[in-house]
N, C-alpha and C positions, 0 to 999 in steps of 0.2 A: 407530487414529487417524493421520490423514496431519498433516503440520505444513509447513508452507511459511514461507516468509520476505519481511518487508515491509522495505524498506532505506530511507532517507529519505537515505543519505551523510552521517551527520552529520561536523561539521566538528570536532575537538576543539582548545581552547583552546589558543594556541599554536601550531597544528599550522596548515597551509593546506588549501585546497580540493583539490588535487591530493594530501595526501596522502590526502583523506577520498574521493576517487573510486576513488585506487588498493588503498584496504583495503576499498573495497565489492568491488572485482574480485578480493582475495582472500578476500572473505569466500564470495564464487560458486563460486570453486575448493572453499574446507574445506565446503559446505552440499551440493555435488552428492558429495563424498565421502562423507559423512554419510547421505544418502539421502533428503533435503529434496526435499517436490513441485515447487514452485515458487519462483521467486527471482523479487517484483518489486519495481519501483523507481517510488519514489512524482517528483512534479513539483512544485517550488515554485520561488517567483521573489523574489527580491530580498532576502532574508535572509543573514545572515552566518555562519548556524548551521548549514545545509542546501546539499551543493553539489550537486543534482539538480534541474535545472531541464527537461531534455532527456531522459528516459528513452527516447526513439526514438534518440537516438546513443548512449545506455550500454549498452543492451540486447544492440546486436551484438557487443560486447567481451567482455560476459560471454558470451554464447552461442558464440564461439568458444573460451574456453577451458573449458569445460564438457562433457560430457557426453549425460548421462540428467537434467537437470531442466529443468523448463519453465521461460522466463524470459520477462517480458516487464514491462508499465507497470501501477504503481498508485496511478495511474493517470493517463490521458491527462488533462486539461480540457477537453474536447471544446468548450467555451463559446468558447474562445480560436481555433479554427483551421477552417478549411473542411473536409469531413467526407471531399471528396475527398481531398484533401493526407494527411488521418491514412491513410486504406485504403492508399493509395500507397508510405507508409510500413511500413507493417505488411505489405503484400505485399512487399514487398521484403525481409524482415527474414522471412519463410514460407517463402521462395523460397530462402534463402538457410541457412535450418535447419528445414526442412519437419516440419511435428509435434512444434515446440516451442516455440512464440510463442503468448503471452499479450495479449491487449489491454484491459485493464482502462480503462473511461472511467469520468467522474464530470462534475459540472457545477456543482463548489466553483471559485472563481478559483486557489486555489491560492496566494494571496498576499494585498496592502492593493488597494484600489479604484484607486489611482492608478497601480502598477502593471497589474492589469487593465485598466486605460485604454490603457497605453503597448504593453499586448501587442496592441491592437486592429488591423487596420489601416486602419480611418477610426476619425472621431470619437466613434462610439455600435457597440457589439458586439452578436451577438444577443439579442431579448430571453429572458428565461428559460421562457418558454410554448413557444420556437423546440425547446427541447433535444428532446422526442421526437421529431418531425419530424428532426432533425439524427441520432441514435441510427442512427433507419429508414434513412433516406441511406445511413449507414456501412453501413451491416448490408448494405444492396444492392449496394454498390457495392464490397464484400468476398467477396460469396458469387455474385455473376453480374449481374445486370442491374437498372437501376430499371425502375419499372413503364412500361408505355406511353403513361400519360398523362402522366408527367413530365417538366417541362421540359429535362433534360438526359439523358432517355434515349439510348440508347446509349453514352453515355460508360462510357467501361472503366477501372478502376484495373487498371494494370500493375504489376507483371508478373503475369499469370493462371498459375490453375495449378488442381491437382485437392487441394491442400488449402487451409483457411484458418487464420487464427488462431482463439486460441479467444477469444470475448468476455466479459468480463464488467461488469455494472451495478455500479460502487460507491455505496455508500449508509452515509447515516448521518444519516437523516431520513424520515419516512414519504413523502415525496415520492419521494424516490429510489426507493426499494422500492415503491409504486403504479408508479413506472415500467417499472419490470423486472416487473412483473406483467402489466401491459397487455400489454407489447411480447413478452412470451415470451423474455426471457433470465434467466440466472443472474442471482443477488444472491452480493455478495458486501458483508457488514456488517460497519463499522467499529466495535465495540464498545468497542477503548480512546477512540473520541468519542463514541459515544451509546449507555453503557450502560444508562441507563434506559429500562423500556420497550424495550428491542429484541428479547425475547423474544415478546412481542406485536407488535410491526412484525413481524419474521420472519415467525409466525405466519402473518398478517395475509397477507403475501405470497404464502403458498404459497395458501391460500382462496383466492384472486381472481386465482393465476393460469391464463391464457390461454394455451393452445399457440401452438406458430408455426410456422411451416417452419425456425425454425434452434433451436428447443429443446422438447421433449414434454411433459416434467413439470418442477416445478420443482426448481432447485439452488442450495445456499447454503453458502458459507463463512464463516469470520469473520475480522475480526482483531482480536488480544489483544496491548496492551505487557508484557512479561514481560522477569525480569533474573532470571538462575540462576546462584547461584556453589556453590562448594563448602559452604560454612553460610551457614544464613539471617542471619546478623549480617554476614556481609560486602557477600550479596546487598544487602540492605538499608544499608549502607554506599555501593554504587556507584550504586545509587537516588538515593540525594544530586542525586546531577549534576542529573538530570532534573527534580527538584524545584524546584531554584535556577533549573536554563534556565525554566522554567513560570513561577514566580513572578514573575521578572524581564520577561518575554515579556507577562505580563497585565498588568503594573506600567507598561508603556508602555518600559521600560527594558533591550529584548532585549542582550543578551553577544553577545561576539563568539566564538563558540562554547562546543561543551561545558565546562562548568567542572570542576574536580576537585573529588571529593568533599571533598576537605578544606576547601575556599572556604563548604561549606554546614555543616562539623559544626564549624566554629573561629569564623565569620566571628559579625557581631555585627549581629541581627536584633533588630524590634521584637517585641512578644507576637503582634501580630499576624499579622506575617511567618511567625516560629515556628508558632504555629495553621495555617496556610495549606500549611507543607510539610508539616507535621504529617498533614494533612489528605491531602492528596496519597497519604501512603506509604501512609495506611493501605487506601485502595482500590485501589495499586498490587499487580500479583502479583509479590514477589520473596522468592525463597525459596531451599532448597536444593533439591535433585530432588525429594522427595517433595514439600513443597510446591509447587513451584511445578505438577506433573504435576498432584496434587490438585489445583490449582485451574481448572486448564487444562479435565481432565475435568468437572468440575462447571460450567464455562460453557457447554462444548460441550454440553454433556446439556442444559442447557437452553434452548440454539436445536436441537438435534435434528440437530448436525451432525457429519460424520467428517472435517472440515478444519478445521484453524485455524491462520492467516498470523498468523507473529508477528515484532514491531515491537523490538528492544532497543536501544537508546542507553547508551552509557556514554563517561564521557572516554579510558580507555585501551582503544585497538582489540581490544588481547589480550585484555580483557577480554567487549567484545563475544562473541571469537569464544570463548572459553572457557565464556559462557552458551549458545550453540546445540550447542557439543559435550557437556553433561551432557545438553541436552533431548532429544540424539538417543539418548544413552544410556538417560538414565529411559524414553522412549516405544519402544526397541527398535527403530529404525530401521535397515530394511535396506539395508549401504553399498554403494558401487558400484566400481570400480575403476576 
């Protein structure tokens, strides 16, 4: 089983954005030591919990102090930006660490509505029917030419070269995954958003997909939130955090970042607050190594896949990184120097 890493920067309580940018770039150092496929970094805007809005300027920082893992976006918001600009980007970021860039897109806002208003630059952004049209663009204009009938044929995203990034469709809705089926690219499924039913969207995807010139058969990863400590009661202690950030976050009443678990096991909630995180832990994977590997294995067996990008959040950093270094241990991950 390969395991890669989804980083969101969370921002922890107390702490600032700068310190949550600079422990995702050491979390890229201990993850490419460890022997982690991939390190990407997700995009959101306007939150106080999350300081990754730009994953096309964090990318090269990690990737220059890294190694042997693949780094790149997960994912872009392709809805937001001209298809040109992203290629442009992403060659640059090829060119610059040739066969190790990731480009994972999606066509979530990434943020509230009025923020994806203000990332437009006019008044109305594409519509949502635009995104395959928009996908194919990229795709073109990453691996050689658009077609001849295209209005901006010949245009070149620079700087050319004889590799590209590698792409992937993010999904975590049957839309998404019909899209990545038509067009002939990877899926890669968000399963800590849309676990239901995703074993059948999967499914579903690989049936109905279509070759392309830029991929043969189809390919799927996932991603799982997981938190792995030394015992399952502690695991399950720094789970807290995430529970409280969620509650508070649907509640209309986001925090200003990760909270400490003890704001969630002391603090003085309704019953139905209580039920709510209650709820939460209990579909969360957090455990100690055997758990959590069991469960990891048991998801992946049931999309049929040998990859799975995982997502952990906790208030103290060390603890973040203390959870990916048992899951390298329980999975036998081979390290690199």
């Amino acid at each position: 089983m390969k395991l890669s890493v989804l980083d969101q920067s969370p921002i922890r309580m107390g702490g600032t954005p700068r310190d949550a940018v600079l422990a995702t770039i050491e979390l890229a150092r201990l993850v490419d030591s460890l022997g982690y496929t991939r390190y990407w970094l997700a995009e959101h805007h306007n939150t106080r919990t999350l300081a990754s809005p730009t994953p096309e300027i964090l990318v090269p920082a990690l990737a220059a102090v890294t190694s042997g893992i693949r780094v790149g976006s997960g994912g872009v918001m392709l809805s937001h930006y001209s298809p040109l600009k992203v290629a442009e980007s992403f060659r640059m970021l090829e060119a610059l660490h040739p066969g190790r860039i990731d480009l994972g897109i999606g066509r979530a806002p990434g943020s509230d509505r009025r923020t994806a208003a203000a990332l437009q630059p006019g008044p109305v952004g594409p519509p949502l029917e635009s995104y395959p049209a928009q996908v194919t663009d990229l795709m073109h204009y990453l691996n050689g030419e658009l077609p001849d009938d295209h209005p901006y044929h010949g245009i070149t995203a620079m700087p050319s070269g004889p590799t590209s990034p590698e792409v992937w469709l993010l999904g975590s809705s049957i839309g998404s995954a019909t899209y990545a089926a038509q067009l002939g690219l990877p899926l890669s499924w968000a399963h800590f958003i849309s676990p239901d039913g995703g074993p059948q969207v999967v499914a579903r995807y690989r049936e109905s997909f279509q070759p392309s010139e830029w991929l043969d058969a189809p390919r799927v990863n996932i991603g799982v939130s997981a938190t792995c400590a030394e015992t399952t009661d502690e695991a399950r202690r720094l789970g807290m955090s995430r529970h409280l950030m969620r509650l508070r976050r649907d509640q209309g009443r986001p925090l200003d970042g990760v909270p400490a678990p003890e704001l969630a096991l002391e603090g003085k909630f309704t019953q139905q607050e209580l039920a709510y995180m209650a709820q939460q832990q209990e579909k969360a994977i957090e455990g100690d190594q055997d758990v959590v590997k069991r469960s990891i294995l048991e998801i992946a067996a049931k999309y049929d896949v040998d990859e799975v990008i995982v997502l952990t959040i906790t208030h103290d950093y060390e603890d973040r990184k203390r959870s990916y270094e048992l899951l390298a241990e329980a999975f036998d991950l081979e390290t690199r120097d």
